[in-house]
N, C-alpha and C positions, 0 to 999 in steps of 0.2 A: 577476271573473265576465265571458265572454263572450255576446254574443247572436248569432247568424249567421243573417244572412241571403241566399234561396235566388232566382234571378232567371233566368230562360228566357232568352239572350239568340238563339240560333236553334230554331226549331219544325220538325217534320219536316213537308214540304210534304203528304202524304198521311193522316194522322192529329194533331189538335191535344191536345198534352200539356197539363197543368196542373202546378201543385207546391203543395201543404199542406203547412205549415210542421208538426213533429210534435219537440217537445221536444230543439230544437236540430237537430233534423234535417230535409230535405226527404223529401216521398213525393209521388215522382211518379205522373202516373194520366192514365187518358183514360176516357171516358167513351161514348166509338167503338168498334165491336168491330175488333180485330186482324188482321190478312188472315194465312194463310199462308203460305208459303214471300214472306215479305217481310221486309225489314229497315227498322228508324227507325233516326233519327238526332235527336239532341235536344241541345245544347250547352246546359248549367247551370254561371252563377256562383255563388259563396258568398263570402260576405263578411262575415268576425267584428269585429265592432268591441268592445272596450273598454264596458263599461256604467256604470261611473264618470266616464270621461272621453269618452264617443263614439268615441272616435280606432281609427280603422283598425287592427285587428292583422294582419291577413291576408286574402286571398283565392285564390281557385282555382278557373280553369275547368275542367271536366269535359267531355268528351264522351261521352255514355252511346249505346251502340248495344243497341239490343232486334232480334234475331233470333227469328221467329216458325217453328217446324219443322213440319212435313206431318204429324210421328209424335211422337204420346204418348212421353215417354221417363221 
């Protein structure tokens, strides 16, 4: 069995992200309303370790970009 955990290592300087951990998974959120024609940027690690042993199985950064559009699509 693994457990992974979810860790912000950069925040977009214009809106502040969070992460809730959700049944092995992250959900990111803000709690700021989102500008238009703007884009984030949010870099997220994840890191599974081992729940037996603790030990490191893996990790991986993410770069997630949120584009915000003018028009409903």
């Amino acid at each position: 069995m693994v457990k992974t955990d979810f860790v912000i290592l950069e925040n977009d300087s214009k809106v502040t992200f969070a992460l809730k951990p959700h049944e092995g998974t992250g959900i990111l959120f803000t709690e700021q309303p989102l500008e238009e024609l703007e884009t984030y940027r949010i870099k997220v690690r994840a890191q599974s370790y081992s729940v037996q042993s603790a030990v490191l199985q893996y990790q991986t950064t993410f770069m997630i970009h949120i584009s915000i559009s003018a028009y409903p699509y």
